[in-house]
FIKOLZA-1660 file (N, C-alpha, C; in steps of 0.1 Angstrom, whole numbers, plus 5000, padded with zeros to 4 digits):
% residues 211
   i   px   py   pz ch aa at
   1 4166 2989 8869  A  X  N
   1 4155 2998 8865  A  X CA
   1 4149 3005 8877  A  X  C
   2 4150 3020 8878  A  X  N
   2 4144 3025 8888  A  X CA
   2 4129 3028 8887  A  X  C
   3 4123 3022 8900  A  X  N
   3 4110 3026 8897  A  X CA
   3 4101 3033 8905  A  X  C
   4 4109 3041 8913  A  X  N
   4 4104 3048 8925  A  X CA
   4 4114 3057 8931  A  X  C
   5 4112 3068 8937  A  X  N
   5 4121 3075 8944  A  X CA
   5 4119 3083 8954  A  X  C
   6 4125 3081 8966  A  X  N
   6 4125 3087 8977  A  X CA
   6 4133 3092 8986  A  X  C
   7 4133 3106 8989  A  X  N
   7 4147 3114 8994  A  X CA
   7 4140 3129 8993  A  X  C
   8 4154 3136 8997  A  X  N
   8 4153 3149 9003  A  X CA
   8 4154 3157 8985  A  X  C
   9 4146 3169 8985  A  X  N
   9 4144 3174 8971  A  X CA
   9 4156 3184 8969  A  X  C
  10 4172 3186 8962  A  X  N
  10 4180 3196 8964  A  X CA
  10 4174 3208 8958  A  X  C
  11 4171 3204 8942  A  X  N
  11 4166 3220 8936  A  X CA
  11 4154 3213 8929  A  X  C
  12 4154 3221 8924  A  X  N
  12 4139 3225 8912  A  X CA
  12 4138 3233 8903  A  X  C
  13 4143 3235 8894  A  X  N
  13 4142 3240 8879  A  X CA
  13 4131 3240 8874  A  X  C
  14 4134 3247 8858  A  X  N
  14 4121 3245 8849  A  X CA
  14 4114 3239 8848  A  X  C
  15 4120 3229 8844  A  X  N
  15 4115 3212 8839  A  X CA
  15 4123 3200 8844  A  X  C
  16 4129 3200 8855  A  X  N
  16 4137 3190 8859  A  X CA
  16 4138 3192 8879  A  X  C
  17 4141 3183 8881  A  X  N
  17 4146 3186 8895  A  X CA
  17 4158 3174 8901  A  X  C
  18 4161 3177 8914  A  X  N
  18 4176 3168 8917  A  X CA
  18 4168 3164 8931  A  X  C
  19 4170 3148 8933  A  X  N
  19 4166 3146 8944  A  X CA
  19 4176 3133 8952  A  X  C
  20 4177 3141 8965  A  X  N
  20 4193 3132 8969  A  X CA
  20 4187 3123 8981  A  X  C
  21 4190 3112 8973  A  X  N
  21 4190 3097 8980  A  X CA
  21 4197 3092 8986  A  X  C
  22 4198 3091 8999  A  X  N
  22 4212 3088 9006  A  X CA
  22 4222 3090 9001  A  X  C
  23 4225 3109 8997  A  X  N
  23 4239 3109 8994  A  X CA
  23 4237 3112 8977  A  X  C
  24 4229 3102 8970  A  X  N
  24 4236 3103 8958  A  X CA
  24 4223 3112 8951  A  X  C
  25 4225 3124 8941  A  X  N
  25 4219 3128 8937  A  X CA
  25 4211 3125 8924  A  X  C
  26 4196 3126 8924  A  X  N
  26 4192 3118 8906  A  X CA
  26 4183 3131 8898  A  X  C
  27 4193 3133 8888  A  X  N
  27 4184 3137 8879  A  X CA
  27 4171 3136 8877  A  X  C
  28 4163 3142 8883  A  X  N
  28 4145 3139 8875  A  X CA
  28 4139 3147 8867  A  X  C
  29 4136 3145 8852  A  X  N
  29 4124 3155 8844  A  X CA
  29 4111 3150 8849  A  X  C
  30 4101 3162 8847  A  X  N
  30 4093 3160 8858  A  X CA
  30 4080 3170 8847  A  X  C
  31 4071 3169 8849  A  X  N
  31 4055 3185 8842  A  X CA
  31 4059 3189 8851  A  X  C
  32 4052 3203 8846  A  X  N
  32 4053 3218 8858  A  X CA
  32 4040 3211 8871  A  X  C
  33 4034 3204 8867  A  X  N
  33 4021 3198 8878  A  X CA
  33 4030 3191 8891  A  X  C
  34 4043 3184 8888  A  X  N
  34 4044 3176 8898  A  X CA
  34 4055 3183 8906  A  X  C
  35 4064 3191 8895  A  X  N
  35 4075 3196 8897  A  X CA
  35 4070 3211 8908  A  X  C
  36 4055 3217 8906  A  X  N
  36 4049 3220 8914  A  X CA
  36 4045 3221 8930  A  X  C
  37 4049 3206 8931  A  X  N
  37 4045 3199 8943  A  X CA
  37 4059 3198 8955  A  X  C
  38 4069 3202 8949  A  X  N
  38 4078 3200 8956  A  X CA
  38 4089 3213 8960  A  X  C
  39 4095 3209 8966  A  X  N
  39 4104 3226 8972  A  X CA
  39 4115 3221 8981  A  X  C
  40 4127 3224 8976  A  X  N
  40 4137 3223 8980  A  X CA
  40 4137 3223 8999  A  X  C
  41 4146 3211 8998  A  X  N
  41 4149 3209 9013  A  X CA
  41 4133 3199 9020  A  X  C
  42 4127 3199 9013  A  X  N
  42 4113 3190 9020  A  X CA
  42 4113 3173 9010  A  X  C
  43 4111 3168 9022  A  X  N
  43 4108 3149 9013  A  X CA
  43 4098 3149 9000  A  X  C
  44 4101 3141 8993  A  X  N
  44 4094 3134 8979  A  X CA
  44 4096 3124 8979  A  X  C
  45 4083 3119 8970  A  X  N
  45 4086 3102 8965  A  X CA
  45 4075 3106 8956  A  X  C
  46 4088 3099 8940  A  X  N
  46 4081 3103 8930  A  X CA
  46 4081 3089 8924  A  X  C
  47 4070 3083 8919  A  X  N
  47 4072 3071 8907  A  X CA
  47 4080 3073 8898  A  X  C
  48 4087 3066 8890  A  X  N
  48 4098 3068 8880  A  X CA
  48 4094 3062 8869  A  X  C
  49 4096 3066 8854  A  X  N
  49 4096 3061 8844  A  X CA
  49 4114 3062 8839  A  X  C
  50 4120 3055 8838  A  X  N
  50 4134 3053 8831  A  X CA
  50 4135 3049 8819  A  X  C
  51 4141 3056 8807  A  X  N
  51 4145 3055 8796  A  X CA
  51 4162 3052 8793  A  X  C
  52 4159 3043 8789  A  X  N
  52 4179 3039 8788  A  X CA
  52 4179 3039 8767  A  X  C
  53 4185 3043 8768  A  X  N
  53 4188 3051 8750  A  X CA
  53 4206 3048 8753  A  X  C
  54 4212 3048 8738  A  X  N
  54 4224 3043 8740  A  X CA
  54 4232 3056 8740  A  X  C
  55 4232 3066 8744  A  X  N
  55 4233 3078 8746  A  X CA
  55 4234 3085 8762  A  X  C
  56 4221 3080 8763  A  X  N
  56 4219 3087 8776  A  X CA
  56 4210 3073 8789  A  X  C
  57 4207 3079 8801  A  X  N
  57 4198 3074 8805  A  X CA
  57 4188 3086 8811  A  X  C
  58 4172 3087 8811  A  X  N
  58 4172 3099 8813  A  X CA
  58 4155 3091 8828  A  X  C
  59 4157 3096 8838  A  X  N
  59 4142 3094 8848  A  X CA
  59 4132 3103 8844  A  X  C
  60 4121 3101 8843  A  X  N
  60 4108 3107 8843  A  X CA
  60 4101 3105 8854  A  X  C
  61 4100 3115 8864  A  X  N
  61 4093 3115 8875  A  X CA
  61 4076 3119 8876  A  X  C
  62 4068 3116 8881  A  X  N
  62 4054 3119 8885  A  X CA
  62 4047 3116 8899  A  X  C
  63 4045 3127 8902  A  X  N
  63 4037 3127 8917  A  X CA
  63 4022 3116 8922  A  X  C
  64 4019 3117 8911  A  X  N
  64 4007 3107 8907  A  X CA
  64 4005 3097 8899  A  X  C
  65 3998 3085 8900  A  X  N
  65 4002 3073 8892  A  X CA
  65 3994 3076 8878  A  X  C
  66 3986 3082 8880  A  X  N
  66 3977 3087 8868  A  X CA
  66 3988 3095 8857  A  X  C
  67 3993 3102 8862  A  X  N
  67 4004 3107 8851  A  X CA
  67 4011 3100 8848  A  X  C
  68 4015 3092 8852  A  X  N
  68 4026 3084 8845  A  X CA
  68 4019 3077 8836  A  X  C
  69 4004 3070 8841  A  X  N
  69 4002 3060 8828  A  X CA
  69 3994 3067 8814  A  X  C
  70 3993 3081 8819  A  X  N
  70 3990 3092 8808  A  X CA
  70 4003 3094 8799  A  X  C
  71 4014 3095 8804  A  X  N
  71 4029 3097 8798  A  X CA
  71 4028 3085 8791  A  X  C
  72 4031 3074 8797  A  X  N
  72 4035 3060 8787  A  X CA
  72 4021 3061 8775  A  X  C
  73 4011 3063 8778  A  X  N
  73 3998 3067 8764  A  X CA
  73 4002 3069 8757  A  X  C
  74 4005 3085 8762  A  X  N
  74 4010 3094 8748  A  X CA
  74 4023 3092 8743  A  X  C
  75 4031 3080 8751  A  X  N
  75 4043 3081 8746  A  X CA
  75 4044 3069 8735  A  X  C
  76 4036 3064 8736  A  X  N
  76 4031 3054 8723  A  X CA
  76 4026 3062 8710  A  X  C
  77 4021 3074 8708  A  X  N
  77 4014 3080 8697  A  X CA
  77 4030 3088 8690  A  X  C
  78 4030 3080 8673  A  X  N
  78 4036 3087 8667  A  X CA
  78 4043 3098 8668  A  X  C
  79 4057 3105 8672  A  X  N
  79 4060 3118 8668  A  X CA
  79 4056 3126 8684  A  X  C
  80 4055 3120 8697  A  X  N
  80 4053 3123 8710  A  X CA
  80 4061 3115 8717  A  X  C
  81 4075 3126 8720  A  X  N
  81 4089 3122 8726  A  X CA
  81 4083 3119 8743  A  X  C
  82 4090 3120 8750  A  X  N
  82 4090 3123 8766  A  X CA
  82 4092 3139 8768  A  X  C
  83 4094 3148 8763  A  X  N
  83 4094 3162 8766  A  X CA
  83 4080 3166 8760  A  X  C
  84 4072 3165 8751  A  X  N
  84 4062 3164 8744  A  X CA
  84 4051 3162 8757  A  X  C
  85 4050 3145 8758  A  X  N
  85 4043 3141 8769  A  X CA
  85 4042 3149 8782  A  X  C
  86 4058 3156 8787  A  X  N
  86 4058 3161 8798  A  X CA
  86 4050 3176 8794  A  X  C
  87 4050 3182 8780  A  X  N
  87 4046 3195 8783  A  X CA
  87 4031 3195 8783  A  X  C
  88 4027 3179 8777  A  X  N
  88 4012 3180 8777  A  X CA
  88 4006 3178 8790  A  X  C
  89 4013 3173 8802  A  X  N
  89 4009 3168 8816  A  X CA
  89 4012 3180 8822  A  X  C
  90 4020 3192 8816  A  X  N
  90 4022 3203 8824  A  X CA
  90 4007 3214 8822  A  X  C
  91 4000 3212 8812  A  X  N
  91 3992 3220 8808  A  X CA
  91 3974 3213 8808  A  X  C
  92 3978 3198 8811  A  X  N
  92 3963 3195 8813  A  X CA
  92 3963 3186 8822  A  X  C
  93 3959 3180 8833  A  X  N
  93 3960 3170 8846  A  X CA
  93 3953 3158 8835  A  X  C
  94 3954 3144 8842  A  X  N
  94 3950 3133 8842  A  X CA
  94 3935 3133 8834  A  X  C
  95 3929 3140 8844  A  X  N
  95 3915 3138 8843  A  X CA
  95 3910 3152 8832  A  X  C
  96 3916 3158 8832  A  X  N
  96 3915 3169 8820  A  X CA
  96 3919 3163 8810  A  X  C
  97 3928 3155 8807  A  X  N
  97 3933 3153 8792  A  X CA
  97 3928 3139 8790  A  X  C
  98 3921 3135 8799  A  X  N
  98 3912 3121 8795  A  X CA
  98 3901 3126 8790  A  X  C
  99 3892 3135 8796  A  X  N
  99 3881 3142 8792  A  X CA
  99 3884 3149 8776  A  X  C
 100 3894 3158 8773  A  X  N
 100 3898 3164 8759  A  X CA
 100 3900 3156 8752  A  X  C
 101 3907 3141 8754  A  X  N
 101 3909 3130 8742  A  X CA
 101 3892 3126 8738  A  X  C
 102 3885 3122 8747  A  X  N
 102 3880 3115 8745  A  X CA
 102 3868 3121 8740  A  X  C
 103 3865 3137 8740  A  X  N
 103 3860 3151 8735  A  X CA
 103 3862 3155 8720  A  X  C
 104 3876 3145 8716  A  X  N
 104 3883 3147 8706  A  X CA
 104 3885 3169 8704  A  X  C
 105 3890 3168 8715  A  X  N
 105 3893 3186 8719  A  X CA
 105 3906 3184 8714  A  X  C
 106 3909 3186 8700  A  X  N
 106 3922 3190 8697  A  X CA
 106 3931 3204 8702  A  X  C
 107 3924 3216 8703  A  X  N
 107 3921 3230 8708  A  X CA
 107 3933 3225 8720  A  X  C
 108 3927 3222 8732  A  X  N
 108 3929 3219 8744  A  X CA
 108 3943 3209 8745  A  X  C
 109 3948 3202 8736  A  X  N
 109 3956 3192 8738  A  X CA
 109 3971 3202 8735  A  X  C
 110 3970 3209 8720  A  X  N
 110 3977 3216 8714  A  X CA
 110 3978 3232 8721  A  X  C
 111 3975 3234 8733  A  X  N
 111 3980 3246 8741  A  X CA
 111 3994 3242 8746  A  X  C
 112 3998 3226 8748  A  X  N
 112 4007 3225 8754  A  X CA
 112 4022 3226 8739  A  X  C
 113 4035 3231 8747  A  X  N
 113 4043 3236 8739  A  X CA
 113 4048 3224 8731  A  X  C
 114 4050 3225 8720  A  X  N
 114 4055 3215 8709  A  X CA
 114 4048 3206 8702  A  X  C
 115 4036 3210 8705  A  X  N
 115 4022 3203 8700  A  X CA
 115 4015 3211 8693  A  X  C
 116 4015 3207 8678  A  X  N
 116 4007 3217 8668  A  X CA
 116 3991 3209 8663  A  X  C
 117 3988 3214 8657  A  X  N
 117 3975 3216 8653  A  X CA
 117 3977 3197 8646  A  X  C
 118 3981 3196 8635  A  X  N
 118 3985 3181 8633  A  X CA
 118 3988 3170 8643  A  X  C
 119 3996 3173 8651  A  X  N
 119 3996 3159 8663  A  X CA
 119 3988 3162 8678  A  X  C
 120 3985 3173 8675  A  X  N
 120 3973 3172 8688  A  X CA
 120 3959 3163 8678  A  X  C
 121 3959 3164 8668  A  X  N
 121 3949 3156 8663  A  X CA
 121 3950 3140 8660  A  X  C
 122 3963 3136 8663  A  X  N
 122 3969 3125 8658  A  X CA
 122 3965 3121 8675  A  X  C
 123 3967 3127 8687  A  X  N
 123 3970 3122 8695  A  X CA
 123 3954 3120 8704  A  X  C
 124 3941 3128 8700  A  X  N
 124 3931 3123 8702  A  X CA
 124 3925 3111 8695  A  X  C
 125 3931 3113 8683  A  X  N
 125 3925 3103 8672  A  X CA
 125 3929 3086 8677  A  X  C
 126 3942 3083 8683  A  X  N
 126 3945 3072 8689  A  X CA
 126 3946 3071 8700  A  X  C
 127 3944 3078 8706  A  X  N
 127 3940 3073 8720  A  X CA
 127 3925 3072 8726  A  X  C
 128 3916 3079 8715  A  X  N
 128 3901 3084 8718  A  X CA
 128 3894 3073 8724  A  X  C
 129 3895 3055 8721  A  X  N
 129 3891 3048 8730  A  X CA
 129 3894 3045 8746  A  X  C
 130 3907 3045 8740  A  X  N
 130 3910 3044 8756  A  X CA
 130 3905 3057 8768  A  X  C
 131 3902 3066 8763  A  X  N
 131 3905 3082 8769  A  X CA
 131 3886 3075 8773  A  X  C
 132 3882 3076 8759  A  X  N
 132 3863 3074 8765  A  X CA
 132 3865 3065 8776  A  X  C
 133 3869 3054 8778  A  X  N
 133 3865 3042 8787  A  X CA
 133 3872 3046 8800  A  X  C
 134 3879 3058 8804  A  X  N
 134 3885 3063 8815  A  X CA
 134 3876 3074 8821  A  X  C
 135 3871 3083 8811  A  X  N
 135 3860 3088 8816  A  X CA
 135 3846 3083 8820  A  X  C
 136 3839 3075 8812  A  X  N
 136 3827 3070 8813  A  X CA
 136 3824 3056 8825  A  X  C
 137 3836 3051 8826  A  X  N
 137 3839 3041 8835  A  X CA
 137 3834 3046 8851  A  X  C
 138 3838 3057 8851  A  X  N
 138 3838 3062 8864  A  X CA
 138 3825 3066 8866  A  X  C
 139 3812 3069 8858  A  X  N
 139 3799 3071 8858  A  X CA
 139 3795 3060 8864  A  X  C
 140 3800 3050 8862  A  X  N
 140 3790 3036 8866  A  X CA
 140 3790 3031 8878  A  X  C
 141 3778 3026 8886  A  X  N
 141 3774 3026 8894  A  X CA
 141 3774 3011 8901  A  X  C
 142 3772 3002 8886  A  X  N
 142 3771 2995 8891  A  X CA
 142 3781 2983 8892  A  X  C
 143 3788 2970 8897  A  X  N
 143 3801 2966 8893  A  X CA
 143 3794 2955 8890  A  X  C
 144 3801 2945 8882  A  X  N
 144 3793 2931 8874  A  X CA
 144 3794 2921 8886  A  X  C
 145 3787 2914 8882  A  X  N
 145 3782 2906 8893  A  X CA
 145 3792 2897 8890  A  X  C
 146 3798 2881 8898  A  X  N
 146 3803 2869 8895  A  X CA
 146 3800 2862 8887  A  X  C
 147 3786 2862 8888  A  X  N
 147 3782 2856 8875  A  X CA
 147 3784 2858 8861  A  X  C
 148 3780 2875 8863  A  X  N
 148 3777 2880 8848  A  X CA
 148 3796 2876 8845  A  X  C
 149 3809 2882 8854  A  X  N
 149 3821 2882 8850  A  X CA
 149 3824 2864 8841  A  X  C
 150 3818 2861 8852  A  X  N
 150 3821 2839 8847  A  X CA
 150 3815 2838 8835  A  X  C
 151 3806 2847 8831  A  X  N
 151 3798 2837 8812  A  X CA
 151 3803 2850 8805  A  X  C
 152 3813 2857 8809  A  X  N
 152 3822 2866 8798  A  X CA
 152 3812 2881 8797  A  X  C
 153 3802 2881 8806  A  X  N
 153 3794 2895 8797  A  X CA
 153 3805 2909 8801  A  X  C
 154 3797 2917 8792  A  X  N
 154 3809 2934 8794  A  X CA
 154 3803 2937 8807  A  X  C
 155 3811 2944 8814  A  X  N
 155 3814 2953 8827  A  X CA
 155 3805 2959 8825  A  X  C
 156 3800 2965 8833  A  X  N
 156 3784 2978 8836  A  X CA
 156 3795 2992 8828  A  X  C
 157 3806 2990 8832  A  X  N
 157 3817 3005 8826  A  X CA
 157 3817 3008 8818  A  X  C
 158 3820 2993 8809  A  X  N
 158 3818 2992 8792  A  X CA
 158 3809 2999 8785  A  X  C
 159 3797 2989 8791  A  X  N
 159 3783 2995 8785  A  X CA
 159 3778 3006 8783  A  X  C
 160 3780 3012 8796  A  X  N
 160 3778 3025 8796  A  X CA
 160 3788 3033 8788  A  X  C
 161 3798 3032 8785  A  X  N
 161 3810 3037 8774  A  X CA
 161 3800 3037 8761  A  X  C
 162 3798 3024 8761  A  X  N
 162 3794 3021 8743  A  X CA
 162 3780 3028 8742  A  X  C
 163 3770 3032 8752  A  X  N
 163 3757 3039 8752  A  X CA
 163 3761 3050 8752  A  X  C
 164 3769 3061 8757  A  X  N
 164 3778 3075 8758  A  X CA
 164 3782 3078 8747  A  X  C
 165 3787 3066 8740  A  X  N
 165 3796 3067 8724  A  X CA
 165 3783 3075 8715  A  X  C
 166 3769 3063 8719  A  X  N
 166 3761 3062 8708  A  X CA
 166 3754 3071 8706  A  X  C
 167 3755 3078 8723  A  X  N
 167 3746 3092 8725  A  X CA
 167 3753 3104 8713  A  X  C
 168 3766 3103 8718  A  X  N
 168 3773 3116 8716  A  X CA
 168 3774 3112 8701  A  X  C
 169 3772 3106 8694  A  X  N
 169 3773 3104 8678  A  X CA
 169 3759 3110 8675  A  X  C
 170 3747 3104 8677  A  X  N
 170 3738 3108 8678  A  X CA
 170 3734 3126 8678  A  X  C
 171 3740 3130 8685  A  X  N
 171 3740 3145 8688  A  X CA
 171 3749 3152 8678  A  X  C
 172 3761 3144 8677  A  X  N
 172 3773 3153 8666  A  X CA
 172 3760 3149 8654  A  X  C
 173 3754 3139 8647  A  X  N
 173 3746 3142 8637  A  X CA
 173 3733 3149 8637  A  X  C
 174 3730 3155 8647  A  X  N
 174 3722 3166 8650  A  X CA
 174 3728 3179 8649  A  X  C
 175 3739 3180 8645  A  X  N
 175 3746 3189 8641  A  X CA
 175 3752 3196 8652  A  X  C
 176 3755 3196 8665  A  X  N
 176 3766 3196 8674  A  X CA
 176 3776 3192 8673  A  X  C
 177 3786 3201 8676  A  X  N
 177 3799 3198 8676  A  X CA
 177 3804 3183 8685  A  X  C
 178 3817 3178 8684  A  X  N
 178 3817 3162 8690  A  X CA
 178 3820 3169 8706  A  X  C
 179 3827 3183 8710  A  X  N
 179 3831 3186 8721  A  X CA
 179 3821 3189 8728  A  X  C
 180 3808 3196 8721  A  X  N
 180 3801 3201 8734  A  X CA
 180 3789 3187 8735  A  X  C
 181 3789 3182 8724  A  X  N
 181 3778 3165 8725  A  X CA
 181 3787 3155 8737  A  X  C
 182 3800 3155 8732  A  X  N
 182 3809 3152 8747  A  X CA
 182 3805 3157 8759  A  X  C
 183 3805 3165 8764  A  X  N
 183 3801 3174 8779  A  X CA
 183 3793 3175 8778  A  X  C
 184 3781 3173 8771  A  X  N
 184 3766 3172 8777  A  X CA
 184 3759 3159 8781  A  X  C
 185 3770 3145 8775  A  X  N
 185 3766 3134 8774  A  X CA
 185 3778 3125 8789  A  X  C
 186 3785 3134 8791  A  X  N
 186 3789 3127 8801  A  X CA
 186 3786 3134 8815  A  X  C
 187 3779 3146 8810  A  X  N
 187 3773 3154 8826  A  X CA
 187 3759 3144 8829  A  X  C
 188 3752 3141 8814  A  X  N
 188 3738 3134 8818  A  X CA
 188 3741 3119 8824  A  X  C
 189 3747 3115 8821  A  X  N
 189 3758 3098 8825  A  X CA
 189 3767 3103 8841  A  X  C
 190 3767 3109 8844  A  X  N
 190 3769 3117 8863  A  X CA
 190 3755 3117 8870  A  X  C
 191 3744 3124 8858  A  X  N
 191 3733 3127 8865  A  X CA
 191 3725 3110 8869  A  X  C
 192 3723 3103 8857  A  X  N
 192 3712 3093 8857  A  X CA
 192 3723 3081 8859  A  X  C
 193 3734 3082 8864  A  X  N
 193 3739 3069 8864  A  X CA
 193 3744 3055 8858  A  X  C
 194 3747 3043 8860  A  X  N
 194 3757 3032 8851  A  X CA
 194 3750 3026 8848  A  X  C
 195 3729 3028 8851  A  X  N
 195 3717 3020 8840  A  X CA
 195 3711 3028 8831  A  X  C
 196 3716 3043 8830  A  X  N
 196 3713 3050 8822  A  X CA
 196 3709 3042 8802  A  X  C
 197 3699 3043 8802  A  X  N
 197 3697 3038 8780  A  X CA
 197 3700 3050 8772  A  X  C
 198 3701 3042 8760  A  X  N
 198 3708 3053 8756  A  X CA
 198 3700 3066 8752  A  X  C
 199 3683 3061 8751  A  X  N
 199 3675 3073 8748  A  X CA
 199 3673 3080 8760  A  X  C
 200 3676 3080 8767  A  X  N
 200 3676 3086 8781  A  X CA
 200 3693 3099 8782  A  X  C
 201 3699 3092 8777  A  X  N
 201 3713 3097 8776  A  X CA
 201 3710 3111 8767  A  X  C
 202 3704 3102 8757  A  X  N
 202 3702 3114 8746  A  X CA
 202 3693 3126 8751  A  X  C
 203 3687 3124 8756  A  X  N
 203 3673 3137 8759  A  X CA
 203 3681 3144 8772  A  X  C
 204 3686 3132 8781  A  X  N
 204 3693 3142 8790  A  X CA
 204 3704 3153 8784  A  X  C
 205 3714 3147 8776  A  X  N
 205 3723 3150 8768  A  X CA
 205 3720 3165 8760  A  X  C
 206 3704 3168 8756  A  X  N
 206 3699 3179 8747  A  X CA
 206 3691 3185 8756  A  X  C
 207 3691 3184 8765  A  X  N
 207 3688 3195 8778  A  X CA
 207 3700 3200 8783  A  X  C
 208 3712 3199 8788  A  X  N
 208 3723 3202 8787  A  X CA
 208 3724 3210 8781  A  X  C
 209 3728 3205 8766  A  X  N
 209 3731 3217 8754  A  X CA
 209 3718 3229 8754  A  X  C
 210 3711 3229 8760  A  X  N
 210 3703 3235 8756  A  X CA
 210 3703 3246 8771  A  X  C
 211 3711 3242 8780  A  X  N
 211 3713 3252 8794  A  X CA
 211 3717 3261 8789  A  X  C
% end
């Protein structure tokens, strides 16, 4: 199983590139983001995802580790091959398509090619927890102490996830949409930080919408 690669880049295509490893050359499919990054005749080292099918064997390369564990995500959701995955990492980064899942921004997911209006909704709809706790995680300020980790309590990341959740619910039944109650609730969770409550979230959250 390969799981890394490093060598001289020969070409670069559409959607693939060849990169020669002492000598031997490896097929890599790659997004236009990473496939981006490189240019013939200059070094790479790309992480690898390998798929062995009784057909083929086919590498999935990524410049970043964040894409790759974005790729394996979406490669878990129903009816989202590895070309699928790659077109959706060509059209939204890491941190963009964690923000749109978890936005539940179907709009934004389904620009990328082969993704229609039905499985860009399939594909926020199961991933939407994980996508929130990737965003909101990174708000937090504060890290759990030894103690709190030893008697089992939630992470300061969590919490603040599940107070973000409760805001942005709160606001979609105030009649905002879930996308822009999303972006106003995770700019106010930047502003006040990982002890932010959640009535705090909220008022910050409806000053936002209200810029």
């Amino acid at each position: 199983m390969i799981g890394k690669l490093t060598g001289l880049v020969d070409t670069v295509e559409e959607d693939r590139c060849l990169i020669d490893v002492g000598g031997v050359g490896y097929l890599v499919f790659a997004s236009a983001a990473t496939l981006g990054r490189l240019q013939a005749g200059q070094g790479a080292a790309l992480l690898i995802e390998t798929h062995v099918r009784e057909d083929h064997i086919h590498l999935f390369g990524f410049a970043e580790r964040g894409e790759r564990e974005w790729f394996r995500l979406l490669s878990t959701v129903q009816g989202v091959g590895a070309r699928v995955a790659l077109a959706i990492l060509s059209v939204l980064s890491p941190d963009q398509l964690a923000t749109a899942v978890a936005a539940q921004d179907k709009a934004a997911v389904a620009r990328a090619n082969g993704v229609g209006p039905k499985l860009a909704g399939r594909i926020v709809t199961e991933l939407k927890d994980k996508a929130g706790a990737l965003v909101f995680h990174g708000s937090s300020q504060t890290a759990p102490s030894a103690g709190a980790a030893a008697n089992g309590a939630a992470p300061a990341g969590d919490a603040l996830a599940q107070r973000a959740e409760d805001a942005i619910s709160a606001l979609v039944n105030l009649g905002y949409k879930r996308s822009e109650a999303f972006t106003a609730v995770a700019a106010a969770s930047r502003d006040l930080g990982g002890e932010a409550g959640l009535d705090a979230l909220i008022r910050a959250g409806l000053k936002e919408l209200a810029l």
